[in-house]
C-alpha positions as CSV (number, residue, x, y, z in Angstrom):
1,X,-2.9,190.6,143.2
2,X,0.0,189.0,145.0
3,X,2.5,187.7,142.1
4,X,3.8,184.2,142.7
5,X,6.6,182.0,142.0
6,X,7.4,178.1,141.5
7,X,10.8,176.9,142.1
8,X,11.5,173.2,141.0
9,X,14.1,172.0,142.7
10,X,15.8,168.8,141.2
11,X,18.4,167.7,143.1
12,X,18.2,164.5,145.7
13,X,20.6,165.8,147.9
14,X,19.0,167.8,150.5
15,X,21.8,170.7,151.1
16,X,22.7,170.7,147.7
17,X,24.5,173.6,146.4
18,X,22.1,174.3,143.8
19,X,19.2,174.1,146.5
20,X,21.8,176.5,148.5
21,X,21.3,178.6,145.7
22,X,17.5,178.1,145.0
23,X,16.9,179.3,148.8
24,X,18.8,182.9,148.2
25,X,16.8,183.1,145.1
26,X,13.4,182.6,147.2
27,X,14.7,185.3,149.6
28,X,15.1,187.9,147.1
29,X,11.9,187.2,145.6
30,X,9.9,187.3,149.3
31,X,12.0,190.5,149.9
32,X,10.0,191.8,147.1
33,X,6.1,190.5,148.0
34,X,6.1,187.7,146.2
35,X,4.8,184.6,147.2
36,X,6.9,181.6,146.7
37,X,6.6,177.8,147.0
38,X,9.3,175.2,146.6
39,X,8.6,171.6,145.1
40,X,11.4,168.9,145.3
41,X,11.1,167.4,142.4
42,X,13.0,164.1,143.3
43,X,10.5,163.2,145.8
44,X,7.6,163.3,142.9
45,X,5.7,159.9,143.0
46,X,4.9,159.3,139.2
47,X,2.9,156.3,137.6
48,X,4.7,156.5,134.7
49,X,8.3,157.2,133.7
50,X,8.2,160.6,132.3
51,X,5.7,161.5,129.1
52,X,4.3,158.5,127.6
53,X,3.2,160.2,124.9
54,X,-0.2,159.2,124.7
55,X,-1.4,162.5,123.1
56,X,-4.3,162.8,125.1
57,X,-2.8,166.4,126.4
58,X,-2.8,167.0,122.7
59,X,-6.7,166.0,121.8
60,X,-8.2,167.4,124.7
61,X,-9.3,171.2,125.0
62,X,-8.1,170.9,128.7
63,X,-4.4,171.7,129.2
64,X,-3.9,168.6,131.4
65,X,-2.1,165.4,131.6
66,X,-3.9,162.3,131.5
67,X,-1.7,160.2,133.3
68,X,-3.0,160.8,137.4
69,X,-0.3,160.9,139.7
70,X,2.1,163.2,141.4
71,X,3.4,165.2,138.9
72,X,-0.3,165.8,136.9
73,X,-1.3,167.6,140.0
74,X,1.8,169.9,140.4
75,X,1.3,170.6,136.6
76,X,-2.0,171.3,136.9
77,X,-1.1,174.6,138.8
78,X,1.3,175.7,137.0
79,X,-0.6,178.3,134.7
80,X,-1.2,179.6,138.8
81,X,2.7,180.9,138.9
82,X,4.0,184.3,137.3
83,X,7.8,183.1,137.3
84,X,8.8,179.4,137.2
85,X,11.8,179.0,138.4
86,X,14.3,175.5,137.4
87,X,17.2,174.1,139.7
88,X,19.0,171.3,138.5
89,X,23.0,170.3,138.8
90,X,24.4,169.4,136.0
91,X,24.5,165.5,136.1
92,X,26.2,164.0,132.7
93,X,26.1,167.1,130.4
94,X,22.5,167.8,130.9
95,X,19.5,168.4,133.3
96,X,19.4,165.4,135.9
97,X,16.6,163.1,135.8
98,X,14.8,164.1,138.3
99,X,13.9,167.3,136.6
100,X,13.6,165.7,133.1
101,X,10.6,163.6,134.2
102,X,8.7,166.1,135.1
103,X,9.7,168.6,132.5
104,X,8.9,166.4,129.7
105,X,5.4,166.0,131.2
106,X,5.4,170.1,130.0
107,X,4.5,168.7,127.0
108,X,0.2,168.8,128.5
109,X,0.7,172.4,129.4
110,X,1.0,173.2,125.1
111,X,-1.0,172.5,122.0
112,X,1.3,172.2,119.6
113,X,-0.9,172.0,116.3
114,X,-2.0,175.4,117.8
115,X,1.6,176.9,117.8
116,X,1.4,180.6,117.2
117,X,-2.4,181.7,118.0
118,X,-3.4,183.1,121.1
119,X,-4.5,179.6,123.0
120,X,-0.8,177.6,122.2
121,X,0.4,177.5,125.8
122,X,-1.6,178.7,129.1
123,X,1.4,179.7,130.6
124,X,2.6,182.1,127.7
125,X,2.7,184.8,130.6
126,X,4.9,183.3,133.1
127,X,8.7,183.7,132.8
128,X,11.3,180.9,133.2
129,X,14.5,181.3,135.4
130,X,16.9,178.7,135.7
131,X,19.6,178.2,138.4
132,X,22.2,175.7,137.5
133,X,25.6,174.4,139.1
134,X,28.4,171.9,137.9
135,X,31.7,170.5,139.0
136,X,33.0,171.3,135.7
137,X,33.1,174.5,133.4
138,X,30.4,176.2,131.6
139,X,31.6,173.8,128.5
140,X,30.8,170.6,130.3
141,X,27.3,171.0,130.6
142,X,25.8,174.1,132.0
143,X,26.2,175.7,128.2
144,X,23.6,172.7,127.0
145,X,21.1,172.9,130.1
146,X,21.2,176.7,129.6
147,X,20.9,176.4,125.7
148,X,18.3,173.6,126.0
149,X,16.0,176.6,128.2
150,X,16.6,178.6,126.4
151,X,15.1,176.9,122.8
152,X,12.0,175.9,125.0
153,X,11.5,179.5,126.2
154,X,11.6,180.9,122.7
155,X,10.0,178.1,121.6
156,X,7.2,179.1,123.7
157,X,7.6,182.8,123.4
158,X,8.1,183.1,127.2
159,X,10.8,185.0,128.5
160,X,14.0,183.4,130.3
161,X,17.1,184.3,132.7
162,X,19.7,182.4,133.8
163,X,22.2,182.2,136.7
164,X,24.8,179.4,136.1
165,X,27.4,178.5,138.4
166,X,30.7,176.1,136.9
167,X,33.6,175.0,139.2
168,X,30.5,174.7,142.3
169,X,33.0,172.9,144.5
170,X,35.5,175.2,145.0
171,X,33.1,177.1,146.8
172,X,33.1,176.3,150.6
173,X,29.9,177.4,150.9
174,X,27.8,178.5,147.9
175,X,25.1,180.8,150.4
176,X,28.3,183.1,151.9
177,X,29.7,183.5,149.0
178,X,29.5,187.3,148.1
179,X,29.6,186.4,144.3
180,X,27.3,184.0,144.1
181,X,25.1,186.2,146.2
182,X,25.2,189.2,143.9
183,X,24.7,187.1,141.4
184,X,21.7,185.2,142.5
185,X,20.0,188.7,143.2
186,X,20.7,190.1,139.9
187,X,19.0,187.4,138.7
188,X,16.1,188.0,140.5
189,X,16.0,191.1,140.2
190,X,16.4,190.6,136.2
191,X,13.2,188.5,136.1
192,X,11.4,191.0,138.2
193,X,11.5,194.0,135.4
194,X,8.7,194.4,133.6
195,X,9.9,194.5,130.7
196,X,13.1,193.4,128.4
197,X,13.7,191.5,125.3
198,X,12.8,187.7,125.3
């Protein structure tokens, strides 16, 4: 079976250098077989602002949101992907927005009062990758969106990669760039071994 991978794509700017990125990513993965599919997550139409935290993700046997809209949908294939990968800049120390929403909306895809047996998460055998870019150094914000993965992944027990890029604007363009390249595919290419520690 044909493995797959979700990229979430967070920022508004169209030829962003983090969606500059995101592409290369894609094309090392389709170099390999697997299928890929890109969702822009500041175009999501939501009915509410992020989790409302209703619990009813919680109380149901279902891993699904109850709130109906955009983003319920795209979660609702998620357990469908073998790698999910995140692409946010880094906008005020953190994840932007438009990723937060829909990552706090994660939240359905878990039963927490069932942490640690077998039925905690249905994605428990995907693996996260995140590709991240600021204007500043690692210390102004791509250390805490990489940290902040990072705690959800072993929260989750799901294996995790990153590929963080500081200083983005001193690149003239980020999908030339031979670093940034070599990077990108070791990143890839990372996520792709079978196995290696969480």
């Amino acid at each position: 079976m044909t493995k797959k991978a979700l990229f979430l794509c967070s920022s508004p700017k169209k030829n962003s250098n983090t969606n500059k990125i995101a592409a290369l990513a894609v094309q090392n993965f389709e170099k390999q077989g697997i299928e890929t599919k890109t969702i822009d997550t500041s175009k999501i139409k939501y009915a509410a602002n992020g989790c409302i935290a209703c619990q009813c993700c919680q109380k149901s046997e279902e891993y699904k949101c109850a709130i109906k809209d955009e983003a319920s949908d795209i979660l609702a294939t998620i357990p469908d992907y073998d790698f999910i990968i995140f692409a946010t800049p880094v906008y005020f120390m953190g994840a932007n927005a438009q990723l937060k929403l829909l990552l706090d909306r994660f939240y359905s895809l878990y039963k927490i009062q069932s942490r640690g047996q077998d039925n905690f998460t249905c994605i428990k055998n995907s693996k996260f990758g995140l590709i991240s870019t600021a204007g500043g150094d690692h210390q102004h914000g791509l250390n805490i969106v990489d940290e902040t993965f990072r705690i959800m992944s072993e929260f989750t027990g799901i294996a995790y990669k990153s590929v963080l890029i500081p200083l983005i604007y001193n690149y003239p363009d980020v999908s030339q760039d031979a670093g940034i390249i070599e990077k990108t595919e070791k990143f890839v290419n990372e996520l792709l071994e079978p196995v290696w520690l969480k």
